[in-house]
C-alpha positions as CSV (number, residue, x, y, z in Angstrom):
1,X,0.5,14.9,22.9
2,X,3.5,16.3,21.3
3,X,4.3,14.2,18.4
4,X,6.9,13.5,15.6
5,X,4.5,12.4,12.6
6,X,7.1,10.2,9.7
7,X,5.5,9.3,6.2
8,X,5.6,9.6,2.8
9,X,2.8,8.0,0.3
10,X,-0.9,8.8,-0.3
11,X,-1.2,6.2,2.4
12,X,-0.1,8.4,5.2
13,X,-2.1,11.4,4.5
14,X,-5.3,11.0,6.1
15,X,-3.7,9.8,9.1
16,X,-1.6,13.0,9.5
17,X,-5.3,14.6,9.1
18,X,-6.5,12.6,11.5
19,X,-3.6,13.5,14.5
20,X,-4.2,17.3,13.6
21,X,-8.0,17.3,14.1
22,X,-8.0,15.0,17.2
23,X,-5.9,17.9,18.9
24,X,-2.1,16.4,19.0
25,X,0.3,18.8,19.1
26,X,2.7,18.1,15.1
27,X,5.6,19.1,16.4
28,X,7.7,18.1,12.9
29,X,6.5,16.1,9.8
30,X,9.4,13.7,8.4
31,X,8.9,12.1,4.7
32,X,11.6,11.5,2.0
33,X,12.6,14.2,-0.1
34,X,10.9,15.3,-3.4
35,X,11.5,13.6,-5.9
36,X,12.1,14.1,-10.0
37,X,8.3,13.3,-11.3
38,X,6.5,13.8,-14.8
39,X,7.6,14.6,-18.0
40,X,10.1,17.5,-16.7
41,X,11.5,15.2,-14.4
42,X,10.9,18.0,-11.7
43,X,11.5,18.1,-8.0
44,X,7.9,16.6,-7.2
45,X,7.1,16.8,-3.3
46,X,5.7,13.6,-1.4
47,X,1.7,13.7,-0.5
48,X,2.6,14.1,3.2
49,X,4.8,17.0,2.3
50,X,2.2,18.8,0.4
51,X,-0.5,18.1,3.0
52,X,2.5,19.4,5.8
53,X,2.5,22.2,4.3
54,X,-0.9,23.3,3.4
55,X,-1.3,22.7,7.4
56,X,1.6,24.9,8.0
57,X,3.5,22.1,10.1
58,X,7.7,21.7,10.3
59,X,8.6,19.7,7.3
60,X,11.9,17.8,7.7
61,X,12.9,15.1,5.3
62,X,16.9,13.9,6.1
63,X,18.1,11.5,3.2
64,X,19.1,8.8,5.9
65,X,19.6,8.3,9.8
66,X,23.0,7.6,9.9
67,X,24.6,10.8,11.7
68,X,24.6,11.8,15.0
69,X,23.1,15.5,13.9
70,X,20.1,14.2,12.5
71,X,19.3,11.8,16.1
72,X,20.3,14.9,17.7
73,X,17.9,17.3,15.8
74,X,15.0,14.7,16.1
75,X,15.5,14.3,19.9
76,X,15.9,18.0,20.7
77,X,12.1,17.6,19.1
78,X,11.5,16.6,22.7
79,X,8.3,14.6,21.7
80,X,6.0,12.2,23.6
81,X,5.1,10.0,20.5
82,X,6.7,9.4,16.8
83,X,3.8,8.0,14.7
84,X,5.5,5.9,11.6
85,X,3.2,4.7,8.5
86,X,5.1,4.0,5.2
87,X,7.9,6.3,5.9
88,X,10.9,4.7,3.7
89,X,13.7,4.8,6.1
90,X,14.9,2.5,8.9
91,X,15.5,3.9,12.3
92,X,18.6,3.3,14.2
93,X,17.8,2.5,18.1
94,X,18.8,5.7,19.2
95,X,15.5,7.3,16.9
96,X,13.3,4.6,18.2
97,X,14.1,5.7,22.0
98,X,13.9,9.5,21.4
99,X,10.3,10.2,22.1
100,X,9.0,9.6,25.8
101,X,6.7,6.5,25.1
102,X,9.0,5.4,21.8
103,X,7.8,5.0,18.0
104,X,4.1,3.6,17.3
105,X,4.3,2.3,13.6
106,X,1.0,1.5,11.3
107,X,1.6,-1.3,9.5
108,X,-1.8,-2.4,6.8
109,X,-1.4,-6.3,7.5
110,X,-2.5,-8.9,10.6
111,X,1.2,-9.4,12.1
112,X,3.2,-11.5,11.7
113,X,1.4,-11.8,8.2
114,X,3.1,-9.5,5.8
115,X,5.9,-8.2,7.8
116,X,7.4,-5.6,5.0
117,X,6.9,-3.6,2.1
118,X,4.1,-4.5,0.1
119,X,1.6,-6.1,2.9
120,X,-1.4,-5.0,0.9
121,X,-0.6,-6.2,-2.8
122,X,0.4,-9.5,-1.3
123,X,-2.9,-10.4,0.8
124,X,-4.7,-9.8,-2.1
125,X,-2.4,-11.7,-4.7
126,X,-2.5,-14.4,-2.0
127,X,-5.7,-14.7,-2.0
128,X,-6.6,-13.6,2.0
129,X,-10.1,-13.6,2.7
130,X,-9.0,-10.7,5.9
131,X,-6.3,-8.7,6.1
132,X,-6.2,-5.2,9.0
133,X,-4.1,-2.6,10.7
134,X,-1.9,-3.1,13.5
135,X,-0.6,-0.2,15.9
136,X,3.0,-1.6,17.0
137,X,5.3,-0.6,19.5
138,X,8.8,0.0,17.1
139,X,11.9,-1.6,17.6
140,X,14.9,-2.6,15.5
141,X,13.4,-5.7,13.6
142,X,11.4,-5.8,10.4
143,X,7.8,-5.4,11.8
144,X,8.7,-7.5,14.9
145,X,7.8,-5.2,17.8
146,X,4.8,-5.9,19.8
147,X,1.2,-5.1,19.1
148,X,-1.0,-2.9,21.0
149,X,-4.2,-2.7,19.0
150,X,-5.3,-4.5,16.1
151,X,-8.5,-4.2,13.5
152,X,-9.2,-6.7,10.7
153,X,-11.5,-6.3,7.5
154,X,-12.5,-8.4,4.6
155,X,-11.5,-8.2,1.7
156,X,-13.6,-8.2,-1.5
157,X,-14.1,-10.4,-4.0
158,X,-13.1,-8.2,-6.5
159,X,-11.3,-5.5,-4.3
160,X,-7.9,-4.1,-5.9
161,X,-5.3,-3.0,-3.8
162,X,-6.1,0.3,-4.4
163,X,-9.6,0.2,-3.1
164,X,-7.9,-2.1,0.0
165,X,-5.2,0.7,0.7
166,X,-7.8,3.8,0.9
167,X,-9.8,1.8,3.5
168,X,-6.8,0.2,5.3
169,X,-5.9,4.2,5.3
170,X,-8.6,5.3,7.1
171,X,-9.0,2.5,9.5
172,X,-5.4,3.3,10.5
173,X,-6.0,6.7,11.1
174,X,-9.0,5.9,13.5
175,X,-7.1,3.3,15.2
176,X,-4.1,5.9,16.1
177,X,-6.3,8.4,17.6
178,X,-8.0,5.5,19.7
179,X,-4.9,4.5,20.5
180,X,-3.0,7.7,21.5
181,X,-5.8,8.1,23.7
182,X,-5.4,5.5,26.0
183,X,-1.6,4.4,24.9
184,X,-0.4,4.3,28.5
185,X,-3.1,1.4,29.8
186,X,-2.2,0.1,26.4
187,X,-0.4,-3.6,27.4
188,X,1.9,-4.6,24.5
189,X,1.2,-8.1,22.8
190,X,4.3,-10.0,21.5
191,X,4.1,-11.6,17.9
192,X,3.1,-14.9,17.6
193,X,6.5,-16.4,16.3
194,X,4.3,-19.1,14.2
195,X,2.7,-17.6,10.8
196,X,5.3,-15.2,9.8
197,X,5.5,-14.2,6.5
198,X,7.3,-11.5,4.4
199,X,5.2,-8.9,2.0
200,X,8.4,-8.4,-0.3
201,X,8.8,-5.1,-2.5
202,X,6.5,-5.4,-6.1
203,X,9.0,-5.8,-8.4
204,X,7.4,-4.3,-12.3
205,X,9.5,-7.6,-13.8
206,X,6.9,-9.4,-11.9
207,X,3.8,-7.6,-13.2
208,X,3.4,-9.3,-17.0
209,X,0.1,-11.8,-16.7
210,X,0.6,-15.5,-18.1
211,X,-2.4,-17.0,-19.6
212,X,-1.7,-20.3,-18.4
213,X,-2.1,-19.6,-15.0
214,X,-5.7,-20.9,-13.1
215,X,-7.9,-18.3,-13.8
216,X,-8.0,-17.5,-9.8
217,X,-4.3,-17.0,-9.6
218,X,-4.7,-14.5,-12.2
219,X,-7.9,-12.7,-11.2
220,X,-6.0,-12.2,-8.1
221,X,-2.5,-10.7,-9.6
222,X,-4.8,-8.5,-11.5
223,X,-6.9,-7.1,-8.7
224,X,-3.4,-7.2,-6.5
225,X,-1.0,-5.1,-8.9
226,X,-4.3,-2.3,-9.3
227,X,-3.5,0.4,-9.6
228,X,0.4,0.1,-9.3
229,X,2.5,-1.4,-11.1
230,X,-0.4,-2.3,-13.2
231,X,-0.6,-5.9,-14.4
232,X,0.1,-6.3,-18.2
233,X,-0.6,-8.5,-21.1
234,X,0.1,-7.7,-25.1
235,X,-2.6,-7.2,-27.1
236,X,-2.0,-7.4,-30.7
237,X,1.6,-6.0,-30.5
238,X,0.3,-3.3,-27.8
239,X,0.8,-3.5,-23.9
240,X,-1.9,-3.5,-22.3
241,X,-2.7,-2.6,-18.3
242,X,-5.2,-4.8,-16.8
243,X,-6.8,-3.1,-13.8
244,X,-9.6,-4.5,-12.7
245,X,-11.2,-8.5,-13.1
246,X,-13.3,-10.9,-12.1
247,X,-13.8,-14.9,-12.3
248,X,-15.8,-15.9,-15.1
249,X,-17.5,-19.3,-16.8
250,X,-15.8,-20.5,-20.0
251,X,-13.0,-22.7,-21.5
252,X,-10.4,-22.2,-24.5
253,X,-7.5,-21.6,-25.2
254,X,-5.2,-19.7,-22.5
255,X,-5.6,-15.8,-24.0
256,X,-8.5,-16.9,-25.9
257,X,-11.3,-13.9,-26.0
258,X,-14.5,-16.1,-25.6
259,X,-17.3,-13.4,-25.8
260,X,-18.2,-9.4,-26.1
261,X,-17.9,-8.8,-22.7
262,X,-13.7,-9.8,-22.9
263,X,-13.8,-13.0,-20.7
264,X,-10.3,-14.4,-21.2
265,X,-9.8,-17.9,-20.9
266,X,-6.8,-19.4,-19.0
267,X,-5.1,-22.6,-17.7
268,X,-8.0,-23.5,-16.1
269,X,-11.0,-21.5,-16.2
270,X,-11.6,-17.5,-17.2
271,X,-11.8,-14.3,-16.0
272,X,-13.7,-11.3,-17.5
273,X,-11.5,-8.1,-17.8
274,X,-13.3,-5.2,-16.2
275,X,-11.0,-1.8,-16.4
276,X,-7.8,-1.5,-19.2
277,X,-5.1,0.9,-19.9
278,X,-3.1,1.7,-23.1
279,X,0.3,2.7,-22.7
280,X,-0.3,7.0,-23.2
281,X,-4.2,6.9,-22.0
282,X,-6.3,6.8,-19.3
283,X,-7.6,3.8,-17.9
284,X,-11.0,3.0,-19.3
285,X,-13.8,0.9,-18.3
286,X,-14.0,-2.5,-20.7
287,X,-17.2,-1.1,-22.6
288,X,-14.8,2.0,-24.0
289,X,-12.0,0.3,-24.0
290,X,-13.6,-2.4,-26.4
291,X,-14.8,0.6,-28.8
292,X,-11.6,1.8,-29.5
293,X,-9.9,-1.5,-29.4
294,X,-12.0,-4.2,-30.5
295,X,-11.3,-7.5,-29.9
296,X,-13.3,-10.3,-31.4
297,X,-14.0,-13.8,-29.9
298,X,-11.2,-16.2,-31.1
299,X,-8.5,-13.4,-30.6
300,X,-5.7,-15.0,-28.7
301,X,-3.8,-12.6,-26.3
């Protein structure tokens, strides 16, 4: 098929792969602009850019679709298919209707569960056992459109979202090569219009840990805000990024360090800290973290 691919993230790229080597026909690549990125604040291209153009494909990456020109340009693309996954801009109608057989979006949830921007972080942080990908048919709503193939997975007891999003990834990119391969005796499934909920944007005000939650609440926002934001605690005057967790046994006081191996106590039960971050450093695994940090039992964090 000819087809419009539009993305951005990480996310996107091995679904872009996956279109090229199944034999489609990329007839332009649309992803936001670059943006100003490390400590020269330099013009820093997306992932789906740089992988657009290592492939040698039509990069096009309009700051909005507001203006006739830009529907007209994407049009005159004359495309059987626009595949959407994490792109970062709504399409007006007119976009949506463009291609012969519309927009086919790739959304990393079980719709109507986490309709929006942050469907992975939330499942975990809400403790889901399952979360999937959906192939949806686009239309002007938030996620609304109907379904035409879905895949679920499990998720791990002490998966982080990054660990969820590269498998999510690739089970998205093997679900829109099965589907584009049999998308016209595909039949469209409405939403169910009970179960909805909303995956809203991770905010970084939201990412500082409280010790008095239930330890399972926080073994979750841990595991959930891995690797970005990156949930935090203070540590003796020094913020900390916690990036990996799991439950634990013990009781203390909330922040309390109860052993050597840096189980934590909270509200109500512990959890054992697993992978850290200083502020300047790379993340370390708890064993090196702990050698250049130590932190007795009895510290309170």
């Amino acid at each position: 098929m000819r087809v419009i691919f539009m993305g951005t993230p990480a996310f996107s790229v091995p679904v872009l792969d996956a279109l090229v080597e199944a034999g489609h026909e990329i007839v332009a690549v649309y992803c936001q602009p670059p943006r100003p990125a490390g400590r020269g604040k330099k013009d820093r291209p997306s992932p789906v850019q740089a992988r657009a153009e290592d492939l040698g494909l039509e990069v096009r990456h309009p700051v909005s679709f507001t203006d006739a020109d830009t529907w007209a340009e994407f049009a005159a693309l004359k495309a059987d298919v626009a595949v959407v996954v994490a792109y970062g801009l709504i399409l007006p109608q007119a976009v949506l209707d463009a291609p012969r057989l519309g927009c086919l979006n790739i959304h990393a949830s079980l719709l109507p569960r986490w309709r929006g921007a942050a469907p992975i972080h939330r499942a975990i942080m809400a403790g889901d056992a399952q979360t999937g990908v959906c192939i949806m048919q686009m239309e002007a709503g938030l996620d609304t459109g109907p379904v035409l193939m879905r895949a679920s997975v499990d998720i791990g007891a002490e998966e982080t979202t990054g660990q969820l999003h590269d498998r999510l990834s690739a089970l998205g990119a093997a679900q829109i090569v099965a589907a584009l391969g049999s998308l016209e005796g595909l039949t469209p499934q409405p939403q169910a219009g009970e179960g909805v909920t909303y995956a809203a944007k991770i905010e970084k005000a939201e990412a500082q840990v409280r010790w008095d939650w239930r330890a399972v609440e926080l073994d979750r926002h841990i595991r959930g805000l891995s690797p970005f934001p990156g949930a935090w605690c203070d540590m003796g005057g020094t913020r900390v990024k916690l990036l990996a967790s799991r439950m634990a046994q013990g009781r203390g006081a909330p922040g309390e360090v109860l052993d050597e191996k840096l189980t934590v106590a909270c509200g109500q039960g512990a959890v054992q800290l697993l992978r850290l971050q200083r502020a300047g450093r790379s993340a370390q695994d708890r064993d090196t973290f702990l050698r250049g940090m130590p932190l007795p039992r009895g510290t309170r964090l």
